[in-house]
mmJSON file of the N, C-alpha and C atoms, coordinates in Angstrom:
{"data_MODEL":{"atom_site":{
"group_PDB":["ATOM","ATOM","ATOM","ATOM","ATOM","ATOM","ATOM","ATOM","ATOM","ATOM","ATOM","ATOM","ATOM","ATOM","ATOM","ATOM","ATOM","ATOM","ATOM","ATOM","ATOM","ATOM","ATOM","ATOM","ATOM","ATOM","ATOM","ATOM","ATOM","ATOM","ATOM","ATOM","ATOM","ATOM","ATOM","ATOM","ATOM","ATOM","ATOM","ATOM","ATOM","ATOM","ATOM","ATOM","ATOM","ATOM","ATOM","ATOM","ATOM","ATOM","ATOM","ATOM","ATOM","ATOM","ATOM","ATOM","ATOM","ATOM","ATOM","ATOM","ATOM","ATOM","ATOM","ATOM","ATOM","ATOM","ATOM","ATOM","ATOM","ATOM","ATOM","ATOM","ATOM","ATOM","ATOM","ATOM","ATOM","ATOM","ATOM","ATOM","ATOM","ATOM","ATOM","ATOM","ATOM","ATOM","ATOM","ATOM","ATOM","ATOM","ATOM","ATOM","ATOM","ATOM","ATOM","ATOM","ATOM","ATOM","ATOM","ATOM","ATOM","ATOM","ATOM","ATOM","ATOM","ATOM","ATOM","ATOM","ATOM","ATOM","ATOM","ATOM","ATOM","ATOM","ATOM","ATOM","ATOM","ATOM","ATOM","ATOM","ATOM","ATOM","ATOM","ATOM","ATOM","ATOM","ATOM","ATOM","ATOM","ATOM","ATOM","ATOM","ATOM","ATOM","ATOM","ATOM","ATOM","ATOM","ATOM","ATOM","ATOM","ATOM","ATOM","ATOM","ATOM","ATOM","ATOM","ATOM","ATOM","ATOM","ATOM","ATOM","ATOM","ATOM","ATOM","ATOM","ATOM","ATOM","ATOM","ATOM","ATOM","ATOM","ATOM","ATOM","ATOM","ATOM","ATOM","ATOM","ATOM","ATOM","ATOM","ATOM","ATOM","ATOM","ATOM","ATOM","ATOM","ATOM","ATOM","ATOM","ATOM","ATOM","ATOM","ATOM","ATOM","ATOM","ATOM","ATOM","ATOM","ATOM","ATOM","ATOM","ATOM","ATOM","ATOM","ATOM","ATOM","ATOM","ATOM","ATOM","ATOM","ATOM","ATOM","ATOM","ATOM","ATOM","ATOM","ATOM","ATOM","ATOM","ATOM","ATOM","ATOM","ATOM","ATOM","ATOM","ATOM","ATOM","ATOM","ATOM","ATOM","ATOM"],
"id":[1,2,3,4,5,6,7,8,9,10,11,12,13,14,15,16,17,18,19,20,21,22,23,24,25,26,27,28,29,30,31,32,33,34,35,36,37,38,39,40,41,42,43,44,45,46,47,48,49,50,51,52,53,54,55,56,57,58,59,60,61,62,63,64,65,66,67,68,69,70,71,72,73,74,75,76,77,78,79,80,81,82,83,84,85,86,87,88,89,90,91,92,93,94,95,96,97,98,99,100,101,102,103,104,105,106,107,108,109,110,111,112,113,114,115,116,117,118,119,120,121,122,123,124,125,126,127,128,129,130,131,132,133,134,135,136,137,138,139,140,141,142,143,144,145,146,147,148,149,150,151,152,153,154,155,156,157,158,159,160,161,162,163,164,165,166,167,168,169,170,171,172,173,174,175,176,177,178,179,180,181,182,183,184,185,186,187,188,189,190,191,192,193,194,195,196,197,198,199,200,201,202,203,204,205,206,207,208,209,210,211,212,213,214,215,216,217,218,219,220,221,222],
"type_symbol":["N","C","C","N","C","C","N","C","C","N","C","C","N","C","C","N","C","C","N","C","C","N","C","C","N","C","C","N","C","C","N","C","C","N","C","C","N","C","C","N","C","C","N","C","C","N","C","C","N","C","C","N","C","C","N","C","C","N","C","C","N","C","C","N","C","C","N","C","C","N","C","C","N","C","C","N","C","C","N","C","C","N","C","C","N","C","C","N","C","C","N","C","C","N","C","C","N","C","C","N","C","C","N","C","C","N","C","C","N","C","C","N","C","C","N","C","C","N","C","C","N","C","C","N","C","C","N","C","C","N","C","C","N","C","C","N","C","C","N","C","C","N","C","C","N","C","C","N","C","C","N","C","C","N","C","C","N","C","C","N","C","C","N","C","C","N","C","C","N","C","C","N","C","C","N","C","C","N","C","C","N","C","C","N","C","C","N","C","C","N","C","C","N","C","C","N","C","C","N","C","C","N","C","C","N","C","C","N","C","C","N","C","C","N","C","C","N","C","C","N","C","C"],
"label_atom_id":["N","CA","C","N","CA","C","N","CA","C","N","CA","C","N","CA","C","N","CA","C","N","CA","C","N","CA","C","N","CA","C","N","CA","C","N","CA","C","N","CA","C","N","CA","C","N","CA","C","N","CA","C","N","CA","C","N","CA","C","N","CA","C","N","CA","C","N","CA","C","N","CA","C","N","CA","C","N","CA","C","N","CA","C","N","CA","C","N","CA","C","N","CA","C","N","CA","C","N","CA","C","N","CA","C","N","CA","C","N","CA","C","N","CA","C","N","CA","C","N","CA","C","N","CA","C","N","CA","C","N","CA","C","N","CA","C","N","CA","C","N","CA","C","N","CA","C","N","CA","C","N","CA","C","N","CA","C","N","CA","C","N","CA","C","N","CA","C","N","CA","C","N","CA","C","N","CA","C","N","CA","C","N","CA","C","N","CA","C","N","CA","C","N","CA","C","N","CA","C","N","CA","C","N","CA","C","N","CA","C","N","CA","C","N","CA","C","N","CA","C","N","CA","C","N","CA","C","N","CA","C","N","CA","C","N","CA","C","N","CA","C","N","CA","C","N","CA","C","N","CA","C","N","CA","C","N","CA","C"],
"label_alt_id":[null,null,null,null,null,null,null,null,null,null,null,null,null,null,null,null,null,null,null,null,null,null,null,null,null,null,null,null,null,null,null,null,null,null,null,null,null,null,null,null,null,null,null,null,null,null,null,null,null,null,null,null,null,null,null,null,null,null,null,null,null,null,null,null,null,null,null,null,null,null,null,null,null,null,null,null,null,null,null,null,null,null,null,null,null,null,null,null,null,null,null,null,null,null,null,null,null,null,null,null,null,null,null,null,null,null,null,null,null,null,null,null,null,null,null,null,null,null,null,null,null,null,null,null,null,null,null,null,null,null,null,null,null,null,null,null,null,null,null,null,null,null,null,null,null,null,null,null,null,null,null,null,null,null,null,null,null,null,null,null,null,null,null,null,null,null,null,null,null,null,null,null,null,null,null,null,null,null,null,null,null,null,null,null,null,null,null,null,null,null,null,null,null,null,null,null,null,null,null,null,null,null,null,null,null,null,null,null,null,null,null,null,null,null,null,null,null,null,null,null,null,null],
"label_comp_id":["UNK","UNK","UNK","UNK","UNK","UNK","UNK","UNK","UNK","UNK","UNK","UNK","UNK","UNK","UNK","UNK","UNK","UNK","UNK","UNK","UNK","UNK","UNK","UNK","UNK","UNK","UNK","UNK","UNK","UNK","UNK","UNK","UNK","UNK","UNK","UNK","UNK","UNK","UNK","UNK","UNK","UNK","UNK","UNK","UNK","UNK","UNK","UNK","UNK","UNK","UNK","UNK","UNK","UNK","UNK","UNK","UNK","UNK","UNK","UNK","UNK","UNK","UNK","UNK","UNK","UNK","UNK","UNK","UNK","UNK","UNK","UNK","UNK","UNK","UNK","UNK","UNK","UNK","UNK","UNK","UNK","UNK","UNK","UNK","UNK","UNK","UNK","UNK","UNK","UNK","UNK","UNK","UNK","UNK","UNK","UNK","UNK","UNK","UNK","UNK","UNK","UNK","UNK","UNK","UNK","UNK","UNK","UNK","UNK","UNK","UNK","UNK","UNK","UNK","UNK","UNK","UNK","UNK","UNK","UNK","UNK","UNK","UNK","UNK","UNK","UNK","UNK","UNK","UNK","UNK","UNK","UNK","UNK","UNK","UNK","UNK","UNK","UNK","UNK","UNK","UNK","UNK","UNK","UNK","UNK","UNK","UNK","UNK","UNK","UNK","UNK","UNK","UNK","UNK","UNK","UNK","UNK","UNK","UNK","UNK","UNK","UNK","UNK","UNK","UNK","UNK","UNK","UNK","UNK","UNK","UNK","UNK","UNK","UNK","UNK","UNK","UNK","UNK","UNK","UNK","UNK","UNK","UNK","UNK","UNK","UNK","UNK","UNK","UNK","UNK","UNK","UNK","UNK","UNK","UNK","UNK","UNK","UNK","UNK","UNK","UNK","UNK","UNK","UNK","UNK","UNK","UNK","UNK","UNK","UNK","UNK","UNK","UNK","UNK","UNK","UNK","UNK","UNK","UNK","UNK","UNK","UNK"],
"label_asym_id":["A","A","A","A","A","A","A","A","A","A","A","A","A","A","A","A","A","A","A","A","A","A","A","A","A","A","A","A","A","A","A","A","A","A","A","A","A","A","A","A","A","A","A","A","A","A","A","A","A","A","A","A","A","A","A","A","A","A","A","A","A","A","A","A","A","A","A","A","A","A","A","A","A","A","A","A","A","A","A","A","A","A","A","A","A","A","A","A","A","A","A","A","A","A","A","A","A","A","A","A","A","A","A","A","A","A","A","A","A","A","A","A","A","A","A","A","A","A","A","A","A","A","A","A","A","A","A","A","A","A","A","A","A","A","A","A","A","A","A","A","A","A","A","A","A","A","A","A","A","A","A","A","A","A","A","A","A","A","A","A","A","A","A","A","A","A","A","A","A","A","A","A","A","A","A","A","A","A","A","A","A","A","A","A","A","A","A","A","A","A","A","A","A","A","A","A","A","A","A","A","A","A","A","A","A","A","A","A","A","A","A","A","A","A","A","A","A","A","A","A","A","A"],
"label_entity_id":["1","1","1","1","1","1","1","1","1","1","1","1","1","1","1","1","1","1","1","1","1","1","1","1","1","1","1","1","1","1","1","1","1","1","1","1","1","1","1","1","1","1","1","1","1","1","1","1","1","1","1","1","1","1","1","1","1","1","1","1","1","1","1","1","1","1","1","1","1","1","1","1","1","1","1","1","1","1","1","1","1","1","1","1","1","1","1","1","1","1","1","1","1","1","1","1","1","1","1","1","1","1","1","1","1","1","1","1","1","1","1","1","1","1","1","1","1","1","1","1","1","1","1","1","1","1","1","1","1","1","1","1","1","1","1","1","1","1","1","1","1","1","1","1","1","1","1","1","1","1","1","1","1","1","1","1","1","1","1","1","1","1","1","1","1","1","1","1","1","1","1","1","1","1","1","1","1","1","1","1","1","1","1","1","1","1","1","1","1","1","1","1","1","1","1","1","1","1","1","1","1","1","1","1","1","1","1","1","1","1","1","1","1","1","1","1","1","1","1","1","1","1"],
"label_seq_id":[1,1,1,2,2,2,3,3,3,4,4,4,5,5,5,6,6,6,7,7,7,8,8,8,9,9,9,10,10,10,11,11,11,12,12,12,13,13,13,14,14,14,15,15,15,16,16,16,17,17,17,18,18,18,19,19,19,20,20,20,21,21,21,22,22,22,23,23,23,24,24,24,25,25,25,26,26,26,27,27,27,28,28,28,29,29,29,30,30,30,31,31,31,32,32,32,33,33,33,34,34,34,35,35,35,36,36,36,37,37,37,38,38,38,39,39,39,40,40,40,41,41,41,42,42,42,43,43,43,44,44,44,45,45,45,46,46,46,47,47,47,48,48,48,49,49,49,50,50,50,51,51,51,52,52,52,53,53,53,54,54,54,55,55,55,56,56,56,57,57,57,58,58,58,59,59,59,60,60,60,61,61,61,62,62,62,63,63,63,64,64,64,65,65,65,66,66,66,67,67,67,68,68,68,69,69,69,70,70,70,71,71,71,72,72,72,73,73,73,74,74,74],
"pdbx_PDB_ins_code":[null,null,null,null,null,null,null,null,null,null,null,null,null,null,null,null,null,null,null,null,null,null,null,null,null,null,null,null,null,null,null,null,null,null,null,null,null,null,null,null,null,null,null,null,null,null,null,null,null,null,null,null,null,null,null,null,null,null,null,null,null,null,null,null,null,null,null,null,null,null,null,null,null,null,null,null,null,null,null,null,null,null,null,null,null,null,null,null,null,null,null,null,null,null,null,null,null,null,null,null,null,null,null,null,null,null,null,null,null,null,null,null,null,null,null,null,null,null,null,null,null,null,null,null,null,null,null,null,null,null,null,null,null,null,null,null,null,null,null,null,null,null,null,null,null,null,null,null,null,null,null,null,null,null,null,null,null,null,null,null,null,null,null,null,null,null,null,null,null,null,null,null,null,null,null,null,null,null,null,null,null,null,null,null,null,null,null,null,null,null,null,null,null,null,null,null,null,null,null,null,null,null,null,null,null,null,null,null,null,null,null,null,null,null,null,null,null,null,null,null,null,null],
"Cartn_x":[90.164,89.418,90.371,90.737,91.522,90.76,91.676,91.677,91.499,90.232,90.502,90.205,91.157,91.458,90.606,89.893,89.299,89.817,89.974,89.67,89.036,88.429,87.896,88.3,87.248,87.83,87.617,88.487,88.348,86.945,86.495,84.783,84.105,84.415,83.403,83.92,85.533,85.989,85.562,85.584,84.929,83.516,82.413,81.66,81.444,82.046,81.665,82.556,83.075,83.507,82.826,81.736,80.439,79.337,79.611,79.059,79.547,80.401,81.12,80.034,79.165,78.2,78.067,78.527,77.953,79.385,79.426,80.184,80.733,81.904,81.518,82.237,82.649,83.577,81.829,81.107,80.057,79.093,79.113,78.539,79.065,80.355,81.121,81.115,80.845,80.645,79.686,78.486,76.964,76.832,77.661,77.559,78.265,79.235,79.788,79.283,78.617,77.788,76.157,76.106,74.795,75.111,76.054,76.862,77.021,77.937,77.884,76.613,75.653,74.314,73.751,73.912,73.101,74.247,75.559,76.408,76.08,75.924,75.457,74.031,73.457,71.684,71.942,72.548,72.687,73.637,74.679,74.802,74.509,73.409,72.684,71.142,71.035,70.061,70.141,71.376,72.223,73.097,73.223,74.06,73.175,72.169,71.612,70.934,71.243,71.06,71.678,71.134,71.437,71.804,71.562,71.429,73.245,73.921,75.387,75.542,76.68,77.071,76.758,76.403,76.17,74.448,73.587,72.221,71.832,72.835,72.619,72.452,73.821,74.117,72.992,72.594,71.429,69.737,69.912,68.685,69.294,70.478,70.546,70.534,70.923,70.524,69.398,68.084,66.923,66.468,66.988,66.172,66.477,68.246,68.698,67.747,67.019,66.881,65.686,64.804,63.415,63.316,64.394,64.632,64.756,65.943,65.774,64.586,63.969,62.628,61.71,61.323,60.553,60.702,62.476,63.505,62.938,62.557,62.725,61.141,60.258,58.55,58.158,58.826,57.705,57.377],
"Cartn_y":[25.539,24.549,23.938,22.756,21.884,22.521,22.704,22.192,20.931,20.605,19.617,20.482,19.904,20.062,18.563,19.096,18.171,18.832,18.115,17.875,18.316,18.576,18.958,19.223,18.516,18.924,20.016,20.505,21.634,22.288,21.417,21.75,22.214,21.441,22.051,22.737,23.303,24.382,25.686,25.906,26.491,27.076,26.03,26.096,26.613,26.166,27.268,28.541,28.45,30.01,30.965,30.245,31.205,31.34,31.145,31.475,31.861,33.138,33.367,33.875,34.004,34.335,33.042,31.81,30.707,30.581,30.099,29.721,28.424,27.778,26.235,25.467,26.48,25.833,24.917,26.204,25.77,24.674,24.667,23.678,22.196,21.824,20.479,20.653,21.669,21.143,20.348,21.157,21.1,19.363,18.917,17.598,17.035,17.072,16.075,16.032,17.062,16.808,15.835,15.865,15.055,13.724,13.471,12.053,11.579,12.158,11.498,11.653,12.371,11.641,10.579,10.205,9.258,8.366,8.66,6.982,6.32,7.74,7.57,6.87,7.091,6.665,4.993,4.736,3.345,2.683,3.386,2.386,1.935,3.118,2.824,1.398,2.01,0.805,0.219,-0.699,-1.831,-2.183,-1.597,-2.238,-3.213,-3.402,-4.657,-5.935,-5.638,-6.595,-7.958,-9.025,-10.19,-10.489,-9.346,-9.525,-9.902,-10.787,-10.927,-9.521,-9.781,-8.65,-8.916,-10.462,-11.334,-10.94,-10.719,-10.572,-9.024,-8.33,-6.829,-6.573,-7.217,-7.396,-7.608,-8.558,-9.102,-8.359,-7.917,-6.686,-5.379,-4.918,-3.825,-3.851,-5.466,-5.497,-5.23,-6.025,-5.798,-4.716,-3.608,-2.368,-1.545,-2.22,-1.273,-1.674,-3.107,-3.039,-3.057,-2.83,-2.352,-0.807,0.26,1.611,1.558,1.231,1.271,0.455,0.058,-0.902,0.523,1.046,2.299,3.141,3.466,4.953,4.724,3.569,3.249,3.09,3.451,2.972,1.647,0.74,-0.793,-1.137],
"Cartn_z":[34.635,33.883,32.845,32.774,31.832,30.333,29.358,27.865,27.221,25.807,25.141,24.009,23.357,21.967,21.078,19.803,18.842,17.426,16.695,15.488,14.528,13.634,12.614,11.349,10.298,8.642,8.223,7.407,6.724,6.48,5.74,5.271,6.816,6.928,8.938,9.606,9.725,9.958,9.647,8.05,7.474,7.821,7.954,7.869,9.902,10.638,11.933,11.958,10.867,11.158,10.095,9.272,9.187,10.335,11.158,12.194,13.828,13.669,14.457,15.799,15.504,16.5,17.614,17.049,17.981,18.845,20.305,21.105,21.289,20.168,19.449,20.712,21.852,22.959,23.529,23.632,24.44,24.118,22.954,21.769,22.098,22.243,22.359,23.641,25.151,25.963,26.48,26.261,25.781,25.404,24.08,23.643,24.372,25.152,25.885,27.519,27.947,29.065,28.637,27.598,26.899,26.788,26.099,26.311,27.415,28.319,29.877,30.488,30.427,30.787,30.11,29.067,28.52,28.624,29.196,29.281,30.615,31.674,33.335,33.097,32.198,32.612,32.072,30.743,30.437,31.45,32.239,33.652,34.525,34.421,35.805,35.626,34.252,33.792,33.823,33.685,33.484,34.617,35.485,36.574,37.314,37.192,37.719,36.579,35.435,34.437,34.296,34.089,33.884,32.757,31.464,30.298,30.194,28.985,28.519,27.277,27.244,26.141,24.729,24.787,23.642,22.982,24.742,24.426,24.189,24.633,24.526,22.871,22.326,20.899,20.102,20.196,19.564,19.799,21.035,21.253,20.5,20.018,19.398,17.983,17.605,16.103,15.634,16.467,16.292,16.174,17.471,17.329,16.009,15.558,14.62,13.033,12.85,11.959,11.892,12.561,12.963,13.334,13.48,12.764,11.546,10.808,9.457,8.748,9.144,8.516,8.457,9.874,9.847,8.966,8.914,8.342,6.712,6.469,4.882,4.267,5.551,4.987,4.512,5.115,4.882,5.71],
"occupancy":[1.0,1.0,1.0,1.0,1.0,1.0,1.0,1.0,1.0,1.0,1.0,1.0,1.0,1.0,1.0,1.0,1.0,1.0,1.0,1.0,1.0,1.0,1.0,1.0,1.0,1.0,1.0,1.0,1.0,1.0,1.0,1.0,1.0,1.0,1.0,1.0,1.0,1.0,1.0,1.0,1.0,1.0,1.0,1.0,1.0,1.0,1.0,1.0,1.0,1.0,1.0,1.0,1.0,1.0,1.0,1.0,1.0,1.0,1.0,1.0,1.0,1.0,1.0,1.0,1.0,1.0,1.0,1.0,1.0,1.0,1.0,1.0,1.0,1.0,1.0,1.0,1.0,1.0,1.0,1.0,1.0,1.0,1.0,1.0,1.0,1.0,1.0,1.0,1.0,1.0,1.0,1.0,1.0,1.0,1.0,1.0,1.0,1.0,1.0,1.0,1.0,1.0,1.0,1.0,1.0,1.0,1.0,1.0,1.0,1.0,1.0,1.0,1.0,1.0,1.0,1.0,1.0,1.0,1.0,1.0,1.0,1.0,1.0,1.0,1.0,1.0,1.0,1.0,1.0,1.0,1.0,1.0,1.0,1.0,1.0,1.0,1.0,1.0,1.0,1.0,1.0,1.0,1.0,1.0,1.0,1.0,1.0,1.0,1.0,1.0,1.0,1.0,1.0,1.0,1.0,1.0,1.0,1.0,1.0,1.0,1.0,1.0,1.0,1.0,1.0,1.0,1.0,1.0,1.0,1.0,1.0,1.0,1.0,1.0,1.0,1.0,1.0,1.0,1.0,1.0,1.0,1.0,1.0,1.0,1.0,1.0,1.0,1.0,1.0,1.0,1.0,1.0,1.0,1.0,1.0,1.0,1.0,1.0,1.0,1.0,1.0,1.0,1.0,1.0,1.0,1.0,1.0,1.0,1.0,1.0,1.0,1.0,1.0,1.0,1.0,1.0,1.0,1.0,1.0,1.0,1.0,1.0],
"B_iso_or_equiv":[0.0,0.0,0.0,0.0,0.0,0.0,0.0,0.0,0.0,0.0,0.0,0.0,0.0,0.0,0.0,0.0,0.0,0.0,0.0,0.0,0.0,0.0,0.0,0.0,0.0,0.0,0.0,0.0,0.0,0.0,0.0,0.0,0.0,0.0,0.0,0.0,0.0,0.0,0.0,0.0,0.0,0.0,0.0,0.0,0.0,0.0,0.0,0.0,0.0,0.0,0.0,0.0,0.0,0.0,0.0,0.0,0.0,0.0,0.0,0.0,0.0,0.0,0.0,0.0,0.0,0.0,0.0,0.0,0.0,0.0,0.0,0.0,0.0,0.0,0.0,0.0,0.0,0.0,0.0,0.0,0.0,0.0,0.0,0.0,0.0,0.0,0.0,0.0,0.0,0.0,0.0,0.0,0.0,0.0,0.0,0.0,0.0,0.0,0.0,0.0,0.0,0.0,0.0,0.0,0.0,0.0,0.0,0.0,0.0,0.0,0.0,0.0,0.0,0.0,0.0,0.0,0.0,0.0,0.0,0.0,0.0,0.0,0.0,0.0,0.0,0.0,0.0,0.0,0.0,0.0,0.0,0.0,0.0,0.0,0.0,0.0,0.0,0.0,0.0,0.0,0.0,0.0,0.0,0.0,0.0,0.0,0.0,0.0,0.0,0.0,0.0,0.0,0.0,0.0,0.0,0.0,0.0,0.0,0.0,0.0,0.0,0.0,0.0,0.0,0.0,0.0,0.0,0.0,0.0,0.0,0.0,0.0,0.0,0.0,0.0,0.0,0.0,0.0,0.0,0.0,0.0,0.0,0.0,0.0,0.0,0.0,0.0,0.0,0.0,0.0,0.0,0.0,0.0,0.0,0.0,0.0,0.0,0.0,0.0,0.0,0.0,0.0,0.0,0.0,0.0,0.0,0.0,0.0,0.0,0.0,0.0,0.0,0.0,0.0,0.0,0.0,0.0,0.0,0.0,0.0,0.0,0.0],
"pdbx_formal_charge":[null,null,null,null,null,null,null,null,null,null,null,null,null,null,null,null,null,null,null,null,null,null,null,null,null,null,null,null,null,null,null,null,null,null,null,null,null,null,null,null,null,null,null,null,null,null,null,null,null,null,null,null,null,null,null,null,null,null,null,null,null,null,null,null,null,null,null,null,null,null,null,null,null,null,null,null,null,null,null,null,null,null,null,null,null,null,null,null,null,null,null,null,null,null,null,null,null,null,null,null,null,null,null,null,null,null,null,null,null,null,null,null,null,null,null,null,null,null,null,null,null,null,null,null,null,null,null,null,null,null,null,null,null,null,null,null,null,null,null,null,null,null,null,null,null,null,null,null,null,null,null,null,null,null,null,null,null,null,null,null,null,null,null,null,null,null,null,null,null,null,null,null,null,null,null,null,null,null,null,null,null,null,null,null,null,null,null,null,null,null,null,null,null,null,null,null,null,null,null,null,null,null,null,null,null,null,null,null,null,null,null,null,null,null,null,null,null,null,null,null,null,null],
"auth_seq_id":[1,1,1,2,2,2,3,3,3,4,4,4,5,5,5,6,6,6,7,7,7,8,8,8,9,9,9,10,10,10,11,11,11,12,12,12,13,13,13,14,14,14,15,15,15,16,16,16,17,17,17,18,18,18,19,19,19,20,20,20,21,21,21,22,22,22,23,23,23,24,24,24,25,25,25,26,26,26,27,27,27,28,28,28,29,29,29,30,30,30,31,31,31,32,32,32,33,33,33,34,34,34,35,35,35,36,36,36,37,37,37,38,38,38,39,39,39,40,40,40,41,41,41,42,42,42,43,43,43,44,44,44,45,45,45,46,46,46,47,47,47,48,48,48,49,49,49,50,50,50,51,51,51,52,52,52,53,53,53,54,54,54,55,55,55,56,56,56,57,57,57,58,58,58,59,59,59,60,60,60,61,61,61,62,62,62,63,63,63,64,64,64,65,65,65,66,66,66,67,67,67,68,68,68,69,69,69,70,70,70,71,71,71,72,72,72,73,73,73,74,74,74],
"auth_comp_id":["UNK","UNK","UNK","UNK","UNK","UNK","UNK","UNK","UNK","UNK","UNK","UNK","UNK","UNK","UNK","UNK","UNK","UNK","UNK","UNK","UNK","UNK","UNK","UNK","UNK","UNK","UNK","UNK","UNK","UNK","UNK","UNK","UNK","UNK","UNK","UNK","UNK","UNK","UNK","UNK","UNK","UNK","UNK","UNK","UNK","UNK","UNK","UNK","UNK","UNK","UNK","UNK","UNK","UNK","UNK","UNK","UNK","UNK","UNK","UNK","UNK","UNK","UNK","UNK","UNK","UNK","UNK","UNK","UNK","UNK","UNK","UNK","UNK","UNK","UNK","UNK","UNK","UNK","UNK","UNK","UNK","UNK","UNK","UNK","UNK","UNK","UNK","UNK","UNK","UNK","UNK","UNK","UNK","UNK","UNK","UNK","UNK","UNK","UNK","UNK","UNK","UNK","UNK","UNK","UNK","UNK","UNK","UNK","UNK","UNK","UNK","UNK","UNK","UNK","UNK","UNK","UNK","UNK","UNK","UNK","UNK","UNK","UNK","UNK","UNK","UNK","UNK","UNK","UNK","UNK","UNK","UNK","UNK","UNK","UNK","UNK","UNK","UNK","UNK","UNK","UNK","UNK","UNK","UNK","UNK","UNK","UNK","UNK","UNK","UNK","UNK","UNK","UNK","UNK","UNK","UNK","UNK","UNK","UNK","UNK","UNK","UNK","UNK","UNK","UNK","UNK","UNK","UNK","UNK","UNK","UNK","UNK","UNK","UNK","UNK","UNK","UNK","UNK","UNK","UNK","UNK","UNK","UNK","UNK","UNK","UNK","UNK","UNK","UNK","UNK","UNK","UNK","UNK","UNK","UNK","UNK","UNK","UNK","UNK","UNK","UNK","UNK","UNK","UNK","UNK","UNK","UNK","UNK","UNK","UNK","UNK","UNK","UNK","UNK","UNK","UNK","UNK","UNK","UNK","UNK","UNK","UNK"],
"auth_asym_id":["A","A","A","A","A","A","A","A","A","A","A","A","A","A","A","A","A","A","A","A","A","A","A","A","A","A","A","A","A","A","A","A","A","A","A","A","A","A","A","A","A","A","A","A","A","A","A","A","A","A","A","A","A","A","A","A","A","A","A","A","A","A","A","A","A","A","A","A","A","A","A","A","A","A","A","A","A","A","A","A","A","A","A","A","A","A","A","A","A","A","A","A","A","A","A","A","A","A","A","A","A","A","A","A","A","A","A","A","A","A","A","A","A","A","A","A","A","A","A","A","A","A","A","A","A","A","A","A","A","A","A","A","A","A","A","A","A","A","A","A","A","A","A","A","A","A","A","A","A","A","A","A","A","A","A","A","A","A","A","A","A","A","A","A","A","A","A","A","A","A","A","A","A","A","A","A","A","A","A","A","A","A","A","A","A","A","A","A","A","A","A","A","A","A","A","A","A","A","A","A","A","A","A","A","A","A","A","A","A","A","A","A","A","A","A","A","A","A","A","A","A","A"],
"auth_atom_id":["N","CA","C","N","CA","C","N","CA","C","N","CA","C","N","CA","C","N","CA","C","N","CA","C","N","CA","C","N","CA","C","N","CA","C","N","CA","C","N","CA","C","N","CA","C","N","CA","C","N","CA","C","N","CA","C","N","CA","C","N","CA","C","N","CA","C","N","CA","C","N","CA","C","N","CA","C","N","CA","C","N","CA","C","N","CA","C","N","CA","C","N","CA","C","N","CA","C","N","CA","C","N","CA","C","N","CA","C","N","CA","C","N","CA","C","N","CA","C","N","CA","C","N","CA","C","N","CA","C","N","CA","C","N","CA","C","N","CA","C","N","CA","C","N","CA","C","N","CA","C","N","CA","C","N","CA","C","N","CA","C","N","CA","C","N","CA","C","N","CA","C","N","CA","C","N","CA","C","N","CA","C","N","CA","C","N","CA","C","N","CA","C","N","CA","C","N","CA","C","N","CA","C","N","CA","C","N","CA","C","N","CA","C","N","CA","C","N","CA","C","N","CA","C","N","CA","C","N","CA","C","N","CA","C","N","CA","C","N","CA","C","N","CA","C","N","CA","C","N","CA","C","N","CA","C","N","CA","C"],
"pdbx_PDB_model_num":[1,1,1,1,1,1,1,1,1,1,1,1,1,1,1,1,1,1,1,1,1,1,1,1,1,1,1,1,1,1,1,1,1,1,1,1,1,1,1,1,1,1,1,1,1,1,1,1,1,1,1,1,1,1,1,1,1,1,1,1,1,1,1,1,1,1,1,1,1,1,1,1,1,1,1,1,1,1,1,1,1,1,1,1,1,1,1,1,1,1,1,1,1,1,1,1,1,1,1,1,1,1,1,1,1,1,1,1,1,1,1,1,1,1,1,1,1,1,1,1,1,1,1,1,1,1,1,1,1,1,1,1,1,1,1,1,1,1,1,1,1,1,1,1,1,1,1,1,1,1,1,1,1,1,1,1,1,1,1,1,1,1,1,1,1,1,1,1,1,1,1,1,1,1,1,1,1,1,1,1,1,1,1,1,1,1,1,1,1,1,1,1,1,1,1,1,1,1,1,1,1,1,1,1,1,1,1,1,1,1,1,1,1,1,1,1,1,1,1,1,1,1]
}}}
């Protein structure tokens, strides 16, 4: 099985090695098999879309600021 090596700051270093009980290999595999499903499902959604990259844009502003509209209670 190939190696990847990541990153991490001090503070969050720290902070999983108060918890030596957790398996943090399994943890970032875990998240990166979660990611490539949800990158596979938005291709597949989208491989027959008409939508431009221009209209995608503009449908994600919306949703983003109609979350934070919710996130903030008005």
């Amino acid at each position: 099985m190939p190696t990847v090596s990541i990153t991490v700051d001090d503070d969050l270093k720290a902070q999983m090695e108060d918890h030596p009980e957790v398996d943090w290999s399994e943890v970032a595999r875990s998240a990166f098999e979660e990611k490539i499903d949800e990158l596979e499902t938005l291709k597949r959604l989208s491989s027959d879309s008409e939508l431009t990259d221009e209209d995608v844009d503009e449908v994600a502003v919306l949703i983003d600021s109609n979350v934070a509209e919710r996130l903030s209670g008005k």
